[in-house]
C-alpha positions in Angstrom: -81.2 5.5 43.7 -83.9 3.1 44.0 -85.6 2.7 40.4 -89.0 2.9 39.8 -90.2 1.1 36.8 -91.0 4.3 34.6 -87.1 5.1 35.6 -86.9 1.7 33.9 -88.2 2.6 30.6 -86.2 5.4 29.9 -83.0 3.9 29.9 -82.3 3.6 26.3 -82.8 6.9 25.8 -81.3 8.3 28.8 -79.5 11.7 29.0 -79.4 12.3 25.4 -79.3 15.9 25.4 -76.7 17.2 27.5 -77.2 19.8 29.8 -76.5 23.7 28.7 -72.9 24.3 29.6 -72.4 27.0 32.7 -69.1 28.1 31.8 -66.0 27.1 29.4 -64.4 24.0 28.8 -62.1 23.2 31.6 -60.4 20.2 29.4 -56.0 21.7 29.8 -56.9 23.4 32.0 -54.3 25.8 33.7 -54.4 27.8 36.6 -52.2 30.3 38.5 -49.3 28.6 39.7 -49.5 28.3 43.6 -45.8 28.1 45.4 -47.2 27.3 48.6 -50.4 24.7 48.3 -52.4 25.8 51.8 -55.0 22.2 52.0 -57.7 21.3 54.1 -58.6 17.9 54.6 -62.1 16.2 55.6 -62.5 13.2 56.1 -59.8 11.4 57.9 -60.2 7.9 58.0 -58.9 7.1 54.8 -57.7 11.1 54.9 -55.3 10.2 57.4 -52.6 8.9 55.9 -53.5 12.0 53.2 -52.5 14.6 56.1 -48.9 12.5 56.4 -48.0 12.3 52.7 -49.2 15.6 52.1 -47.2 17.0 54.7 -44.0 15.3 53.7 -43.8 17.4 50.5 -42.3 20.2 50.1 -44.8 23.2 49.3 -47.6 22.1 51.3 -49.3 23.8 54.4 -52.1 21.5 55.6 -54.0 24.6 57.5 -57.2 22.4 58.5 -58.8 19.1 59.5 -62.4 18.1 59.9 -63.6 15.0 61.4 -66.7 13.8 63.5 -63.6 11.4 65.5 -61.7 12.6 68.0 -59.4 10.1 68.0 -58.7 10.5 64.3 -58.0 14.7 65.1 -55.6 13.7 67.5 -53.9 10.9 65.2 -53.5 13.8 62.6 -52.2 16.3 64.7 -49.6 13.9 65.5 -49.0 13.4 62.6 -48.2 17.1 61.4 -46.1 17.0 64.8 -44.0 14.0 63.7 -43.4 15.5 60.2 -42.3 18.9 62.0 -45.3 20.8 60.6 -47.6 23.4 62.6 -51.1 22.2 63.9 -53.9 22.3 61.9 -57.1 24.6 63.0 -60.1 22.1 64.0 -63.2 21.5 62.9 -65.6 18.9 64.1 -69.1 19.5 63.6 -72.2 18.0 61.7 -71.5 20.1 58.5 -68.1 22.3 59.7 -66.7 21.2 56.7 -68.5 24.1 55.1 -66.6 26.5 58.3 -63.4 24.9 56.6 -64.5 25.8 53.0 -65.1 29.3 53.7 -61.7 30.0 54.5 -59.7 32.6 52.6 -56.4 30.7 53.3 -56.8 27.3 52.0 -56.6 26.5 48.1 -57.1 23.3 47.9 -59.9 20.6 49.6 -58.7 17.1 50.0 -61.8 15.3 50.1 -61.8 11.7 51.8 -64.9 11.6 53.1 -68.2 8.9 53.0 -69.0 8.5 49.3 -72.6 10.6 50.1 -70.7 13.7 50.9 -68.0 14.0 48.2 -70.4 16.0 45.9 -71.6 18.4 48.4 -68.6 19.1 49.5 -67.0 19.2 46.4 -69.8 22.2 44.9 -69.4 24.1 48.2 -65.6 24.1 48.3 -65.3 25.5 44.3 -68.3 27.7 45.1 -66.2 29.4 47.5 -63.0 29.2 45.7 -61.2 26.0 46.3 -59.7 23.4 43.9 -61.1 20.1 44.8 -59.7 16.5 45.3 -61.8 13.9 45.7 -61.3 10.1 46.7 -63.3 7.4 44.9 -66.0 7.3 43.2 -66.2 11.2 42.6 -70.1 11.0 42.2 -73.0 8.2 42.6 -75.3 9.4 40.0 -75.1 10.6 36.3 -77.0 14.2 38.4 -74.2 14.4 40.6 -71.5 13.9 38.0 -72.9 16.9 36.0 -73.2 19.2 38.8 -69.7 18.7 39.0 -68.9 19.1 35.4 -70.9 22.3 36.0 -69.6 23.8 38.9 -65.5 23.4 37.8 -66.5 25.2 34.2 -68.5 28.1 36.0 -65.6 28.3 38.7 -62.4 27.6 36.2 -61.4 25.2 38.9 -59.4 21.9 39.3 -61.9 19.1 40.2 -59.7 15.7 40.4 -60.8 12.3 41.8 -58.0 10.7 43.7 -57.7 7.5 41.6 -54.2 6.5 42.8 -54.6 3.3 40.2 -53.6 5.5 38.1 -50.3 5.9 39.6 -49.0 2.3 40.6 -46.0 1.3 38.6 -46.8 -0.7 36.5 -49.7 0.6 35.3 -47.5 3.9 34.3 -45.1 2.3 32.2 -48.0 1.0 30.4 -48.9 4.4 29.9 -45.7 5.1 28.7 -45.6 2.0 26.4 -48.3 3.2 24.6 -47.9 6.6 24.2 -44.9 5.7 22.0 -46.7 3.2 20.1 -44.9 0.1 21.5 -48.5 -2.1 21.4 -49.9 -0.2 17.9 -53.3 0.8 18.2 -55.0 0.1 21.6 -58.0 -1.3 20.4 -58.8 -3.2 24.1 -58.4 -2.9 27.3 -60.0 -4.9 30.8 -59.7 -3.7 34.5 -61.2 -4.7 37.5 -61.5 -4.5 41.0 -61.7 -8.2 42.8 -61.2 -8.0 46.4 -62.1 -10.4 48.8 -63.9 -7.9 51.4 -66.7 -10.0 53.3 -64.9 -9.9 56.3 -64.3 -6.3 56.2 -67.9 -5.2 55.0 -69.6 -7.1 58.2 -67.0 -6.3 61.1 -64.2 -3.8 59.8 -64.0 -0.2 58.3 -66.1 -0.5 55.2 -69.4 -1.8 57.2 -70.4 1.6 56.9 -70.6 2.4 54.0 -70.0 -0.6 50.8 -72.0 -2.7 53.8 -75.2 -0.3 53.3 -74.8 0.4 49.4 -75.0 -3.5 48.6 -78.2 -4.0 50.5 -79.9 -1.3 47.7 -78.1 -1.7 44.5 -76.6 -3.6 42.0 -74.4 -3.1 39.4 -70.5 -2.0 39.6 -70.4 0.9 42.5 -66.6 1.1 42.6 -65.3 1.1 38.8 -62.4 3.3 38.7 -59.8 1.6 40.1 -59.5 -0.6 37.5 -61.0 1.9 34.5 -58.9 4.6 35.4 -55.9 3.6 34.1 -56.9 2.2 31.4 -58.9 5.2 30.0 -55.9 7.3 30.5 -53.9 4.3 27.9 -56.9 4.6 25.9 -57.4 8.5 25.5 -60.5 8.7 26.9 -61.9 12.1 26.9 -58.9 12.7 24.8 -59.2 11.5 21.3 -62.1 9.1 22.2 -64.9 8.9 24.8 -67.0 6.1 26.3 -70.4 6.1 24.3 -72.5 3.1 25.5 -72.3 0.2 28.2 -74.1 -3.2 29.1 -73.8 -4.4 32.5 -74.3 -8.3 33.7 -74.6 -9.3 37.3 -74.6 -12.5 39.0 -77.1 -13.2 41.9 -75.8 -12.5 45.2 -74.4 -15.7 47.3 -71.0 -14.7 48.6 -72.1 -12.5 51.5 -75.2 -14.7 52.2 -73.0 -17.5 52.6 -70.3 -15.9 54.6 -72.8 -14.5 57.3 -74.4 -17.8 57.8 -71.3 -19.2 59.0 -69.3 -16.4 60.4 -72.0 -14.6 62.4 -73.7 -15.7 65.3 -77.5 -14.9 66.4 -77.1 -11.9 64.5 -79.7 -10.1 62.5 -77.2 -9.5 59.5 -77.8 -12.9 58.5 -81.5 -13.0 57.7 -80.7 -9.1 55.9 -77.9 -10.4 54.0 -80.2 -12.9 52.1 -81.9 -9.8 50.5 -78.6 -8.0 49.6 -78.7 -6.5 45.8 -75.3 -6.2 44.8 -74.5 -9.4 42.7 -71.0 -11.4 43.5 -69.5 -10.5 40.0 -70.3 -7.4 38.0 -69.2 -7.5 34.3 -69.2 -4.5 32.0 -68.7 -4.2 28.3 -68.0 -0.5 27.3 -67.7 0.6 23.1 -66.1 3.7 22.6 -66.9 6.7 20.0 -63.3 5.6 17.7 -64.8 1.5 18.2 -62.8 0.1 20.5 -63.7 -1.7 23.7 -63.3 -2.2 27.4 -64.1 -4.5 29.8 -64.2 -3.9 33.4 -65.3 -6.0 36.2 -66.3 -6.0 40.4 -66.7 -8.6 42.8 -65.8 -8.1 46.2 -67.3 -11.1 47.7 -65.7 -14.4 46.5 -62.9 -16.3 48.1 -60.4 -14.7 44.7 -57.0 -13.6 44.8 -56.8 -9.5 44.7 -56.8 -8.2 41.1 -57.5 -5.2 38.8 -56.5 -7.4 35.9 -54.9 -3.8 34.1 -54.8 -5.8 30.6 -53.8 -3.8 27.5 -54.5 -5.1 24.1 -53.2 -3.4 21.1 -52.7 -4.4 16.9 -48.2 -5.2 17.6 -49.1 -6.4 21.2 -50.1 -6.3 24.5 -49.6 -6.1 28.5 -51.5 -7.7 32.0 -50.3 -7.0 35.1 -52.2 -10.1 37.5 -51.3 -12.5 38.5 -47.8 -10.9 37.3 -46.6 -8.4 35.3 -46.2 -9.8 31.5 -45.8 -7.7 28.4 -46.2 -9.7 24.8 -44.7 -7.3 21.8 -44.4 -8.6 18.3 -42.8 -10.6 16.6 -43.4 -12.7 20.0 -47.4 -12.4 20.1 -48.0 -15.4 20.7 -46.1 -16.1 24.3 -44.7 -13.3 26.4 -42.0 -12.3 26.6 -38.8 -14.4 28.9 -37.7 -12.7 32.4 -35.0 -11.2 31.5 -37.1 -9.3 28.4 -39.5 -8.4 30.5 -37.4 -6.6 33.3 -35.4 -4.7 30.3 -38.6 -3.7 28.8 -40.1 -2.3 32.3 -36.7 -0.6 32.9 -36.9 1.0 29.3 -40.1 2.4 29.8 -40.8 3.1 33.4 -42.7 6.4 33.8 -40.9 9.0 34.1 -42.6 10.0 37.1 -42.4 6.8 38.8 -38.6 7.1 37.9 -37.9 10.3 39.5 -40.1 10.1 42.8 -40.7 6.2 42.8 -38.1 5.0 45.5 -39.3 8.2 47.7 -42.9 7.1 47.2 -41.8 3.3 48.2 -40.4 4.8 51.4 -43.4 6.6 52.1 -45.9 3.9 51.0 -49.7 4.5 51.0 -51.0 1.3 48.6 -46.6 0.9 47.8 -46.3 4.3 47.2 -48.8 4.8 44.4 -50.8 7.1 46.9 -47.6 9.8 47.3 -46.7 9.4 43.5 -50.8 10.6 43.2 -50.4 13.2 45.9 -47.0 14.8 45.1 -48.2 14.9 41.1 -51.6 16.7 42.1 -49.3 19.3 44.5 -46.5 19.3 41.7 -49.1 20.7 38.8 -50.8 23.3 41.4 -47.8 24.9 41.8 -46.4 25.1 38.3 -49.7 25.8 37.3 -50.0 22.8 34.5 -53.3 21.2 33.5 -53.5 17.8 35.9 -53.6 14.5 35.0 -57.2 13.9 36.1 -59.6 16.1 34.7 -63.4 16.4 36.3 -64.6 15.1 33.0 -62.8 11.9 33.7 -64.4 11.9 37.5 -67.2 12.4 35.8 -67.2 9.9 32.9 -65.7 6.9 35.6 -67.4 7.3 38.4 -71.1 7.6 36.1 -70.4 3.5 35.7 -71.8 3.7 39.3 -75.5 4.6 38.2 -75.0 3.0 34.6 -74.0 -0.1 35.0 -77.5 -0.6 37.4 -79.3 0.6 34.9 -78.0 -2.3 32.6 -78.3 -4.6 35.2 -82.1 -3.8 36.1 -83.1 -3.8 32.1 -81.7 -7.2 31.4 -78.5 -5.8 30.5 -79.7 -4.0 27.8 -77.3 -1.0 26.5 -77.4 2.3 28.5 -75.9 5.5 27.0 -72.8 7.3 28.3 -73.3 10.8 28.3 -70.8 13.2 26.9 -69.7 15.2 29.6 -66.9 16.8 27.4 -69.9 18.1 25.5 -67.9 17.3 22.1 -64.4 18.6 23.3 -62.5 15.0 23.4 -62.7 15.5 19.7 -59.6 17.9 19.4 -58.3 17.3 22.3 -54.7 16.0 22.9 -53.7 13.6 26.0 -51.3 15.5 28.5 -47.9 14.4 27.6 -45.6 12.0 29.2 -43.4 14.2 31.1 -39.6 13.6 31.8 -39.6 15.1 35.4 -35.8 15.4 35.0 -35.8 17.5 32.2 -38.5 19.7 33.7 -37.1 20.0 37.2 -33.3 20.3 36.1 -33.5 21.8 32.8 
């Protein structure tokens, strides 16, 4: 996605018209209810621990793995042995993930692949059938987010990014605060994603991949884990959209600096002077109903972790780093005292953190956010209910990727985001807040 500088001039006006729509609106969408959910996974680096949380709920058949690693195959297989579950058919090849999707027994992809081959994958796997998860970002480039907006309305398939954010604690009873109105009207929110990653980029699992993208891009290329969440408090796509963006980056130092005295006689260090991607990322988004959200990225400063999660309303408001803190009135001006704040976060924990939230802890993946994701996803497939996630939301968070650059490379200037709802946010309603035990015990 290198820019040229015609590219450049066009990004006022970019996308404006959207694209003629290849099938039906997929926004609620519901599906035949599947008892048994028969999943292949690709991908399993960070698909690994997928293959043992999948397999630890009830319901589940993972039939297939894919991998270029041996070792990872094995790992997995062990896995399924531990958790008393059959082994997994095998596939290994260049492009045998498209051997996998062509299945008839599998009905759902699990997608943790290289962020390069989660579209492909993703078109291939509803274009023979398959419901599609997909880790984060779903898509790199406003093209790519379309073609999957495209593909799940001509197939009347589920198309979810895994944005397990989503599903942390914390972040839930939020949710649940403000669908019943305990903040007023949301009127702002900020996420972020600050993690201190130089050591991991140059010598650990993400060298391959966040490594590369910095040396070519700027901007914010991993928005949703902080966005995610707060779009779902926000209605986005639901009552609201995102309409424009402008995006501010510093210059790069952080890496630089880091491989100049942590590497020795290595070439890295004279190629990490040219690097793109700027230390901090900061952007502004304005929404259709006029509200605002700010989200941030810097994954290469010496800064505690943080996605910041704040939630800003017209009776009050909530922030979760550097710890957990919920302000309602008449108390708006200081939050509120411990004890408050632990009978407020008991009133209104989620009710699906309250019903599989200790099971999740047990389990972990991230504290447990990662099975809470996972056994939600394979809880709606086989009731058949519309899920959380829809691929208009993959879309719409993971097109910050391309956007925010955009910003960036015209002096921040504001960049249009395009309506991949195609109007239906309008009258559409958020998916409730659902009290598992009522639904599970009647």
């Amino acid at each position: 996605m290198n820019h040229a500088v015609s590219d450049i001039d066009k990004i006022n006006t970019f996308d404006e018209q959207n694209p003629p729509a290849k099938g039906k609106s997929v926004l609620g969408l519901r599906c035949n209810p599947i008892p048994t959910v028969r999943i292949g996974v690709v991908g399993l680096g960070r698909g690994g621990g997928a293959v043992d949380r999948l397999s630890k709920i009830e319901g589940t058949e993972i039939v297939a793995l894919c991998d270029l690693d041996q070792e990872r195959i094995r790992n997995s297989q062990k896995t399924l042995q531990n958790n008393k579950r059959k082994e997994a058919a095998i596939y290994t090849g260049e492009v045998d993930w498209k051997k996998m999707c062509e299945r008839d027994d599998i009905d759902l992809i699990y997608n943790a692949t290289p962020w390069e081959l989660h579209v492909p994958i993703a078109l291939y796997a509803m274009d023979h059938g398959k419901h599609v998860a997909i880790e984060v970002p779903a898509a790199l480039t406003i093209k790519d987010c379309w073609a999957l907006v495209d593909k799940a309305e001509e197939k009347q398939l589920h198309c979810m990014m895994l944005e397990n954010c989503c599903y942390d604690f914390f972040e839930l009873a939020t949710l649940n605060m403000a669908r019943q109105g305990l903040f007023g009207e949301i009127i702002h929110t900020e996420g972020a994603y600050i993690h201190d990653l130089r050591d991991a980029k140059f010598n650990g699992y993400y060298k391959h991949w966040r490594l590369e993208y910095s040396r070519y891009h700027t901007g914010n290329p991993y928005p949703t884990h902080g966005l995610g969440p707060i779009a779902q408090i926000m209605g986005i796509n639901q009552g609201d959209r995102m309409e424009y963006l402008s995006s501010v980056s510093t210059n790069q130092f952080g890496l630089a600096l880091w491989a100049k005295e942590n590497l020795k006689d290595d070439e890295r260090i004279t190629l990490s002077e040219r690097y793109m991607l700027g230390d901090m990322n900061t952007t502004i988004i304005h929404t259709a109903m006029g509200k605002s959200i700010m989200i941030q990225h810097d994954t290469t400063s010496p800064r505690p972790y943080s996605r910041i999660h704040l939630v800003q309303g017209t009776k009050g408001m909530a922030v979760k780093y550097p710890d957990e803190k919920v302000a309602i009135q008449p108390e708006t001006h200081s939050f509120l005292k411990e004890g408050e704040q632990k009978e407020v976060l008991s009133r209104y924990e989620h009710p699906l953190s309250k019903f599989i939230g200790e099971r999740a802890k047990q389990i972990g993946g991230h504290g447990g956010m990662d099975f809470i994701m996972d056994w939600r996803l394979i809880y709606c497939l086989q009731n058949g209910y519309p899920l959380d996630q829809s691929v208009y939301d993959a879309a719409a968070w993971s097109s910050l990727v391309e956007l925010t650059e955009r910003s960036v490379l015209n002096k921040s200037c504001s960049v249009a985001i395009p309506d991949f709802t195609r109007g239906a946010w309008r009258d559409y309603k958020p998916w409730p807040v659902i009290d598992m035990d009522k639904v599970l015990h009647g």
